[in-house]
C-alpha positions as CSV (number, residue, x, y, z in Angstrom):
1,X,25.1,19.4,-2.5
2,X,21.5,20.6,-3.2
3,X,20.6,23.4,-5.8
4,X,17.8,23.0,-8.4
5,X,15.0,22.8,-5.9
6,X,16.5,20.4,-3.6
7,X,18.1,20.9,-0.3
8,X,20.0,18.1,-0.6
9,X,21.3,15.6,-3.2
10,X,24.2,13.2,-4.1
11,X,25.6,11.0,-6.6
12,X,27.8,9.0,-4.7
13,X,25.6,7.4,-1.9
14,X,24.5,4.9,-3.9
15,X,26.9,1.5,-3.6
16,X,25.8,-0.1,-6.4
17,X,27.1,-4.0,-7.7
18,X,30.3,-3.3,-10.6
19,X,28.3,-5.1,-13.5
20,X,25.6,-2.4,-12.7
21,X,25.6,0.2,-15.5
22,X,22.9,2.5,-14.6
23,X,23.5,5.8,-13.1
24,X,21.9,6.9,-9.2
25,X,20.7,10.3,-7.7
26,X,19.3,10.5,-4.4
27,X,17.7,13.9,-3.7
28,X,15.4,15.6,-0.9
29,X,12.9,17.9,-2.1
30,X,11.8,21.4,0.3
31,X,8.9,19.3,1.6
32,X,11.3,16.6,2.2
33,X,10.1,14.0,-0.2
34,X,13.4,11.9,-1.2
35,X,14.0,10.3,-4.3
36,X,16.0,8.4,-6.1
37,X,16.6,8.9,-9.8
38,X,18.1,6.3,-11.7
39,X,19.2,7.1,-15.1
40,X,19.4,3.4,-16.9
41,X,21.1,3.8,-20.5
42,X,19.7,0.5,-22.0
43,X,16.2,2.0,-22.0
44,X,17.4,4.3,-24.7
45,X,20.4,1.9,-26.5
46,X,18.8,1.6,-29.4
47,X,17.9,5.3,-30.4
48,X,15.0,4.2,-32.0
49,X,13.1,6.5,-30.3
50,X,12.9,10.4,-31.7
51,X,10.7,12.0,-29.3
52,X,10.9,12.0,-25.4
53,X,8.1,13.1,-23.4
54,X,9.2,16.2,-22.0
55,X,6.4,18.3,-24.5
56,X,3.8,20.2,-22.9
57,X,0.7,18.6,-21.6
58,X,-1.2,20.4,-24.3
59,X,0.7,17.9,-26.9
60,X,-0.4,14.9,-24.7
61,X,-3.8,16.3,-24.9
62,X,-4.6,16.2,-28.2
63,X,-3.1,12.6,-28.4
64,X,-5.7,11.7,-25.3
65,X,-8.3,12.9,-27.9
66,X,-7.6,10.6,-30.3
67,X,-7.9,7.8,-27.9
68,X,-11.7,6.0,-28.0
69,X,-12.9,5.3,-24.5
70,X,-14.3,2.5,-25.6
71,X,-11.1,0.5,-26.4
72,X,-9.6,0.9,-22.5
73,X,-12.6,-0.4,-21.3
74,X,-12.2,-3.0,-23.0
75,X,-9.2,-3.6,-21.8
76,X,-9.8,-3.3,-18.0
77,X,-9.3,-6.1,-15.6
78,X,-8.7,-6.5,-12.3
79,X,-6.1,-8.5,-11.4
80,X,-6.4,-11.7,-9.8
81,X,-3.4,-12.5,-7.8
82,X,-2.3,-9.0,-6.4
83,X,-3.8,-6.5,-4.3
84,X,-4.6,-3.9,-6.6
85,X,-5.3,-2.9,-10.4
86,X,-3.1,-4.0,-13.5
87,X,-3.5,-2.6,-17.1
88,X,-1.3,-3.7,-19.6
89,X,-1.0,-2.8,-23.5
90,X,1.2,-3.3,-26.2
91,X,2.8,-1.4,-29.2
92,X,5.9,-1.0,-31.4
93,X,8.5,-0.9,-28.2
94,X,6.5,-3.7,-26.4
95,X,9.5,-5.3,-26.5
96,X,12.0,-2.7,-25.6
97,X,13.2,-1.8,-22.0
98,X,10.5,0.4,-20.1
99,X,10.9,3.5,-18.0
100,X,8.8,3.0,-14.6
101,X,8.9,4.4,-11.0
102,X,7.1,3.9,-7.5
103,X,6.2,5.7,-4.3
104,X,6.2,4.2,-1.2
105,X,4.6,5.4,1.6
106,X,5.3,5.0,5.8
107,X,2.2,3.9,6.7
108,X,0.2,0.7,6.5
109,X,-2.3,-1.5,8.2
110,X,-0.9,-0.6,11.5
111,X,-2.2,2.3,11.2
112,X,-5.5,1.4,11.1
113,X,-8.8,2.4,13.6
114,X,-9.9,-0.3,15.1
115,X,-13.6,0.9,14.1
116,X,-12.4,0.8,10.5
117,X,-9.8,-1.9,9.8
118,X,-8.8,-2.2,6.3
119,X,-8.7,1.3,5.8
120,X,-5.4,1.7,5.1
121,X,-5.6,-0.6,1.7
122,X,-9.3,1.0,1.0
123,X,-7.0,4.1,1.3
124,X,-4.6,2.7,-1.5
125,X,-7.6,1.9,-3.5
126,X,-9.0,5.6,-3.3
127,X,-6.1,6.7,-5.0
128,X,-6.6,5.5,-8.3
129,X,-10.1,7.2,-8.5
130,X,-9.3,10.5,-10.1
131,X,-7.7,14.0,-8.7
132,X,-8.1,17.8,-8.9
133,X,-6.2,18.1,-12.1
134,X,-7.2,14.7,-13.6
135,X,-10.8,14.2,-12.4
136,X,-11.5,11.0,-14.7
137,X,-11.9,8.0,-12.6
138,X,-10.2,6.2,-15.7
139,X,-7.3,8.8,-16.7
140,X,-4.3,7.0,-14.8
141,X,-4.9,3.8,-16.4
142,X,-6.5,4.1,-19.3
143,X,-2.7,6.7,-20.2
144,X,-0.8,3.8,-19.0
145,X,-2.8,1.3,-21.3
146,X,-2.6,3.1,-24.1
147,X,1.2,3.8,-23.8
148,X,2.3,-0.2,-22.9
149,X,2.4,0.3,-19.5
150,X,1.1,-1.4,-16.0
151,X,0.1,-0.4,-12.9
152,X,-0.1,-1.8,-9.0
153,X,-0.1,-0.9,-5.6
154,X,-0.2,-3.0,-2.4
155,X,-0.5,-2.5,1.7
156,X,1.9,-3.9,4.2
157,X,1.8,-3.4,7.9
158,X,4.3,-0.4,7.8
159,X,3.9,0.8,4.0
160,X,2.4,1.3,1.0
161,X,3.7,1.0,-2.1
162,X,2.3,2.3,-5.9
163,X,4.3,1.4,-8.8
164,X,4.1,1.5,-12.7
165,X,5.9,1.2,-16.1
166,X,5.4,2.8,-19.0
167,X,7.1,3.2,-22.8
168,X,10.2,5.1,-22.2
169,X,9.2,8.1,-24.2
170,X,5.4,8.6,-22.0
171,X,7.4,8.3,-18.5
172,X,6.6,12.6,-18.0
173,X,3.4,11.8,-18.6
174,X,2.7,8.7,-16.7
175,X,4.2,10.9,-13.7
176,X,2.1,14.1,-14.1
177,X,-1.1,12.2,-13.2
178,X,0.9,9.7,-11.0
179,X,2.3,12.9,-8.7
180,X,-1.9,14.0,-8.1
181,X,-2.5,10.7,-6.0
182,X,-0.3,12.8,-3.5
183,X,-1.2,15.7,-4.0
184,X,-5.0,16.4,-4.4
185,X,-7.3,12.6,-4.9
186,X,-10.0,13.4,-5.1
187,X,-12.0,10.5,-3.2
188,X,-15.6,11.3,-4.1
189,X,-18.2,9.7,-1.6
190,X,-19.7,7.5,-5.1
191,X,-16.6,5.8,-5.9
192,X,-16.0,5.0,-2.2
193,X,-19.2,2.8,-3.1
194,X,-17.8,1.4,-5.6
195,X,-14.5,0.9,-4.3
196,X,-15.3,-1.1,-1.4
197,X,-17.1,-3.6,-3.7
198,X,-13.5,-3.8,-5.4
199,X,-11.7,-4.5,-1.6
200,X,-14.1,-7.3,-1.0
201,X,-13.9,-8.7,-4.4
202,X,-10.4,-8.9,-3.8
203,X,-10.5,-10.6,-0.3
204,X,-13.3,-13.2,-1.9
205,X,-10.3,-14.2,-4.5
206,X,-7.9,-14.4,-1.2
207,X,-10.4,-16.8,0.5
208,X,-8.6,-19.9,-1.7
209,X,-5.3,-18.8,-1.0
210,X,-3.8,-20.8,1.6
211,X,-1.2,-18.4,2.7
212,X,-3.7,-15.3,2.8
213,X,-5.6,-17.8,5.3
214,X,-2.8,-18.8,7.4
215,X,-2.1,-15.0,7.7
216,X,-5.8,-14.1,9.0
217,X,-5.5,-16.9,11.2
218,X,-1.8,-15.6,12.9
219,X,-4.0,-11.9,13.4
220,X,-6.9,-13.4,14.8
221,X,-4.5,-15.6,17.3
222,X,-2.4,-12.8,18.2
223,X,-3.2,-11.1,21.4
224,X,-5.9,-8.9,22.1
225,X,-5.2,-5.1,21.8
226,X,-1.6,-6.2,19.9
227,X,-1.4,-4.4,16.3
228,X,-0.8,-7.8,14.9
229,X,-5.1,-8.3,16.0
230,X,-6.5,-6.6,12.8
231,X,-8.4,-7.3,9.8
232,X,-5.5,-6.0,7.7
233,X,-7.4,-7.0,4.2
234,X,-10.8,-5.0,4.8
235,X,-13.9,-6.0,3.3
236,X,-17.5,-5.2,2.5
237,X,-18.1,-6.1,5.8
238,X,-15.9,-4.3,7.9
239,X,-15.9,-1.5,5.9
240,X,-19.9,-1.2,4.9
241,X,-20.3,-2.3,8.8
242,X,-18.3,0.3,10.2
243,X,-20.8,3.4,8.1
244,X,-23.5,1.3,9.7
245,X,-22.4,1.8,13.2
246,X,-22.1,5.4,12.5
247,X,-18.2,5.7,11.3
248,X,-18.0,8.6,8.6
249,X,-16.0,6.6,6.6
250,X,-14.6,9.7,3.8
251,X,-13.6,11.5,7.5
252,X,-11.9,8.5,8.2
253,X,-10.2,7.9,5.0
254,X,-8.9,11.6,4.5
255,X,-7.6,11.6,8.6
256,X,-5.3,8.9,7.3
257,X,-4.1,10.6,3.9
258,X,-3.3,14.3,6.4
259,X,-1.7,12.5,9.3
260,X,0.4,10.4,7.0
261,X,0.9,11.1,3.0
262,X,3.0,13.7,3.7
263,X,6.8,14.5,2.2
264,X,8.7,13.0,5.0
265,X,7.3,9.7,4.8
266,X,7.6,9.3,0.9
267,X,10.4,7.4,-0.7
268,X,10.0,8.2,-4.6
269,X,11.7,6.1,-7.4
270,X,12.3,7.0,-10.7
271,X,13.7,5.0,-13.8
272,X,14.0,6.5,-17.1
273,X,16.7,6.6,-20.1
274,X,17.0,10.1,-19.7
275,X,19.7,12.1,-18.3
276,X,20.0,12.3,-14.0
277,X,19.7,16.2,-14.4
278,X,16.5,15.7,-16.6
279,X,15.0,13.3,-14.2
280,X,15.3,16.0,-11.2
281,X,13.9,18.2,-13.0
282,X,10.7,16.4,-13.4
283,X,10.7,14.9,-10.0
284,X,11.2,18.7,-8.4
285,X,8.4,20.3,-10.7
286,X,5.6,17.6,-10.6
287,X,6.3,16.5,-6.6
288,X,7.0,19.8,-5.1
289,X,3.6,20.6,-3.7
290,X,3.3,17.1,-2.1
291,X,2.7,18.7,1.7
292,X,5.6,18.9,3.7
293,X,6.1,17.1,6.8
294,X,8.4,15.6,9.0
295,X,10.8,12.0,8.4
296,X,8.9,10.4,11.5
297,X,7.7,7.4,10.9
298,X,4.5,5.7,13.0
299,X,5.5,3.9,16.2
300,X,3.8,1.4,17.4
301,X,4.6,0.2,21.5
302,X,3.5,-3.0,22.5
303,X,3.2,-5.1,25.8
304,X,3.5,-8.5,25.6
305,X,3.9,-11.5,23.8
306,X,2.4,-11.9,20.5
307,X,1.2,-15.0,20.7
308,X,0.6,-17.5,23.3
309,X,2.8,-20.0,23.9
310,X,2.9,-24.0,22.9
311,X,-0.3,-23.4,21.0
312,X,-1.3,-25.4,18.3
313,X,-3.7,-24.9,15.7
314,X,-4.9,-26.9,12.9
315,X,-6.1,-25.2,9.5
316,X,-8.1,-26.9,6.4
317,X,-6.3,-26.4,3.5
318,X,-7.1,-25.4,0.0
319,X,-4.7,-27.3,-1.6
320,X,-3.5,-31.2,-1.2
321,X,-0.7,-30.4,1.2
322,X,0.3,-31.5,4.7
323,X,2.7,-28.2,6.0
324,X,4.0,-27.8,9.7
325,X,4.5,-24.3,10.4
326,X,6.6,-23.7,13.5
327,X,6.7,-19.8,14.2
328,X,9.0,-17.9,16.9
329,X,9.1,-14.4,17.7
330,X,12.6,-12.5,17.6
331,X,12.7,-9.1,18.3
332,X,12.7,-6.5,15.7
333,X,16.5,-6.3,13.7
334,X,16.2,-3.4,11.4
335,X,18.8,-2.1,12.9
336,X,21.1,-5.3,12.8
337,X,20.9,-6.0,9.1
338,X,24.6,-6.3,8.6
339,X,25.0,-9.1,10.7
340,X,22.1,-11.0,8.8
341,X,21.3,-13.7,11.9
342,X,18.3,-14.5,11.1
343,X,19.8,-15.6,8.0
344,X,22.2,-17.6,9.5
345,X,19.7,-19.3,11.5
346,X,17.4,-20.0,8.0
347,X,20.3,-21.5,6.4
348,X,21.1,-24.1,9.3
349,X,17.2,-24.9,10.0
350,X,16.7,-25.1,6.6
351,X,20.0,-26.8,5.5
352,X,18.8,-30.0,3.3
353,X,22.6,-31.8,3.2
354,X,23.8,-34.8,5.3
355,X,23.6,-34.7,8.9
356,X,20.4,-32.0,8.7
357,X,17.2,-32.2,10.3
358,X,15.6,-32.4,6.7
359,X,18.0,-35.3,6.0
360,X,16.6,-37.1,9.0
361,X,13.0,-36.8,8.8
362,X,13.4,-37.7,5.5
363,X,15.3,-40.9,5.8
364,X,12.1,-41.5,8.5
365,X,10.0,-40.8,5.3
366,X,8.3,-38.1,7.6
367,X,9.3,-34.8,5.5
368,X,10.1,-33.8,1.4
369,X,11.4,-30.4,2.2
370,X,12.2,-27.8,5.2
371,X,12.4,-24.3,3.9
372,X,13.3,-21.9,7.0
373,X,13.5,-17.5,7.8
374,X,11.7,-14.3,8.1
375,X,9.6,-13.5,5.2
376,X,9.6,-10.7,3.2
377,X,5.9,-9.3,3.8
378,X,5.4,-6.2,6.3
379,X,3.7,-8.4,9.0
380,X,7.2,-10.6,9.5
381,X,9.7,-7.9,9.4
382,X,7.7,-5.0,11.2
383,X,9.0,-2.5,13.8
384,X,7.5,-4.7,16.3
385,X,9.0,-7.7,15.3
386,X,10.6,-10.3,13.2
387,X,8.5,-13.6,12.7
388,X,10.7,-16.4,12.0
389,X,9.0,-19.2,10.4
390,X,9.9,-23.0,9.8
391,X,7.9,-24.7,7.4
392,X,7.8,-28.5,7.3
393,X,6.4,-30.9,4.1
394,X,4.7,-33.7,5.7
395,X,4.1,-36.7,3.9
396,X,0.9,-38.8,5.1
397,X,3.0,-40.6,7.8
398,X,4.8,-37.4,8.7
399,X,1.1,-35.8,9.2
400,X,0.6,-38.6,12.1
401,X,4.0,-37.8,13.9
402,X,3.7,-33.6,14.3
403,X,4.9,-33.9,18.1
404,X,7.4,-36.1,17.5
405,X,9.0,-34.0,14.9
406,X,8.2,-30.6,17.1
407,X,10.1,-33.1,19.2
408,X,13.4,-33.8,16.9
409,X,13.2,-29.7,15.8
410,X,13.6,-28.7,19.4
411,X,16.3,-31.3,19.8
412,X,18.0,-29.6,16.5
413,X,18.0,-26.5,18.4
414,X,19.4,-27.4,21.6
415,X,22.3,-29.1,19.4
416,X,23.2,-25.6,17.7
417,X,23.1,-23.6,21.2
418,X,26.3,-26.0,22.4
419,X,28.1,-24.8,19.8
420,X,28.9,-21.1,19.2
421,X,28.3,-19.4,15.3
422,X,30.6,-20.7,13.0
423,X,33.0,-17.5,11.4
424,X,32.9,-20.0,8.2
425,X,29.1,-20.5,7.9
426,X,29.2,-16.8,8.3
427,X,31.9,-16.0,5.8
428,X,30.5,-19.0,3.0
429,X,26.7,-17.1,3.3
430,X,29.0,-13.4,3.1
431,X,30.5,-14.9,-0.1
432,X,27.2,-16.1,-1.4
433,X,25.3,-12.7,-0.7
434,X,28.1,-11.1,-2.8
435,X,28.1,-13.2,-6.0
436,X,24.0,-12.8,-5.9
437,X,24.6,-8.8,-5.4
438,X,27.4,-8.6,-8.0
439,X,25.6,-10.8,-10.8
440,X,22.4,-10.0,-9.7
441,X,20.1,-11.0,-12.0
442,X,17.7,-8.3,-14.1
443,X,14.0,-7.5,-12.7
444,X,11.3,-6.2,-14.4
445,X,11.6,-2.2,-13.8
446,X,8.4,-1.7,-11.8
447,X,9.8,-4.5,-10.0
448,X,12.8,-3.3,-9.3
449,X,11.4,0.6,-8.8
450,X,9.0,-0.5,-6.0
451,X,11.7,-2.9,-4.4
452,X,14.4,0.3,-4.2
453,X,10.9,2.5,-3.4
């Protein structure tokens, strides 16, 4: 079905849990942008609410006029324990359910020039900085402030992701000036300046974060030439160093929006209280003259291990802990998601009951906790590969025996190969994946926009 300004659309793709009572559309757009529109009807339950915010930018306007510039900035923060910028503000619906929505993008850190590596999340960080039709710096937040809403954005390996929420009634609004970061930023040379002083503000902060740490150590270990051997973060220094060495770095930074913000590498998500029809509406007039391209995505071909090998390496931590990280590479299983292995795997190297590797090295007083899988972020479920990690709780005596427990983990392992998978380990995880999708417990909406984005 398509009609409306889409060449495609349906309302029945969706498979959604049975105690899930909001309403889906996917849709493709002519430039072949596809979104999904959700229509939830608990944002608008109460009808408190006379006025939705499909009036004419005129009327939002003269309510920007109103607004003193002095109260956002007081307001403005960067936040401290995310990648990007968060404004928050309240009012009379503070407490009500917000409308929100998010973009993500096919392209991330990967895709950076070695000459230039954290481009990709400087790139992010462009976006904020004004467009063509809204050339205030400030205009994206400080309308999201003032109507109760927050903003973020963040950069994985593969993709990018921007989210907000907003009161329900300013959701039109929040999208107009949303829809310009893919359509026309403007990315003035001056608040590049600025900008990168923001990036390596951010990776300071990152510097006490043990995991961020353990992450720049797995790039810097990886194989030379691999994708994995970046400086995914960026910072004053390899961004300012790279202008140095003679890199135009606004060339640079628009190559990567042309070759890659393009229709067929945008997922769009939209929550509001309004009707599915209403919602397509918006989506087709404020996102139809995002550039059309193809639904290619970035490949990346390597030779080669990752890592080497049996290697070991030791890294100071911030915090008081004592953690043995055991990492192995499995190829990539996009593809394979139905069968969930890796899962199957985490739950028996990670199984804390009797007869369990945690239950041993415990009873040796050697171990607190096991936790076991493929995490969520970009860099251990890319294209490339899956990174399957094991993560051990030493105590002190525990920190003195690390080979001896490699030892007992390997030993673990070669006791699950004799045995083939278990249909009832498989069928008791099935069973527990279905409870947590049928009562699946409620997310914030910018939450939930960016994990559906």
């Amino acid at each position: 079905m398509g009609g409306n300004g889409c060449v495609w659309s349906s309302d029945e793709i969706v498979i959604k849990s049975p105690n899930d009572k909001r309403l889906y559309r996917v849709i493709e757009l002519e430039n072949r942008l596809c979104a999904l529109l959700v229509h939830d009807p608990e944002i608008y339950a109460d009808d408190s609410s006379k006025t939705l915010e499909n009036n004419t930018e005129e009327d939002e306007e003269t309510f920007d006029d109103e607004y003193e510039d002095d109260e956002y900035e007081d307001e403005e923060e960067d936040d401290e324990n995310d990648t990007e910028k968060e404004v928050k503000g309240k009012g009379i619906f503070s407490q009500t359910k917000k409308a929100a929505a998010a973009m993500c993008v096919g392209m991330g850190s990967f895709c950076d020039p070695v000459e230039a590596q954290g481009l990709a999340h400087f790139l992010e960080h462009m976006l904020f900085m004004g467009s063509t039709e809204f050339p205030d710096e400030n205009e994206y937040d400080s309308y999201l402030s003032k109507h109760g809403g927050s903003s973020n954005a963040y950069t994985e390996t593969e993709h990018t992701c921007y989210h907000f929420e907003i009161k329900r009634e300013f959701l039109k609004g929040a999208l107009m000036r949303f829809s310009q970061f893919f359509i026309s930023p403007l990315m003035k040379v001056e608040a590049m300046e600025r900008e990168v002083l923001a990036v390596d503000s951010e990776f300071n902060q990152a510097l006490q974060n043990d995991a961020c740490r353990l992450q720049q150590l797995q790039c810097h270990t990886s194989q030379l030439g691999h994708a994995f051997n970046k400086f995914f973060w960026g910072n004053k220094k390899s961004l300012i160093g790279a202008m140095e060495k003679g890199i135009n770095l606004q060339e640079q930074i628009m190559k990567l929006y042309m070759n890659y913000y393009q229709g067929g590498l945008m997922k769009l998500v939209v929550i509001g209280g309004e009707p599915l029809d209403t919602l397509q509406s918006w989506v087709v007039e404020l996102f139809a003259n995002v550039r059309k391209g193809p639904q290619i995505k970035p490949q990346f071909t390597v030779e080669g291990t990752i890592w080497k090998a049996c290697k070991l390496f030791r890294l100071e931590a911030v915090k008081d802990v004592h953690i043995l990280d055991l990492t192995w590479t499995l190829p990539c299983l996009h593809q394979e998601y139905l069968k969930k292995s890796e899962d199957y795997l985490a739950h028996l190297l990670g199984h804390e009951g009797r007869g369990s590797l945690h239950s041993f090295l415990k009873g040796r007083g050697w171990a607190t906790s096991i936790s076991a899988g493929v995490g969520d972020e970009g860099m251990h479920r890319s294209s490339i590969a899956y990174i399957f990690v094991m993560s051990i709780h030493l105590t002190d005596s525990g920190l003195e025996k690390i080979f001896d427990i490699i030892g007992f983990v390997y030993q673990y392992i070669k006791l699950l190969r004799q045995v083939s998978p278990q249909k009832w380990i498989f069928k008791e995880l099935q069973d527990i994946g279905n409870m947590e999708f049928r009562f699946a417990e409620e997310q914030p909406q910018d939450d939930y926009a960016a994990e559906l984005a």
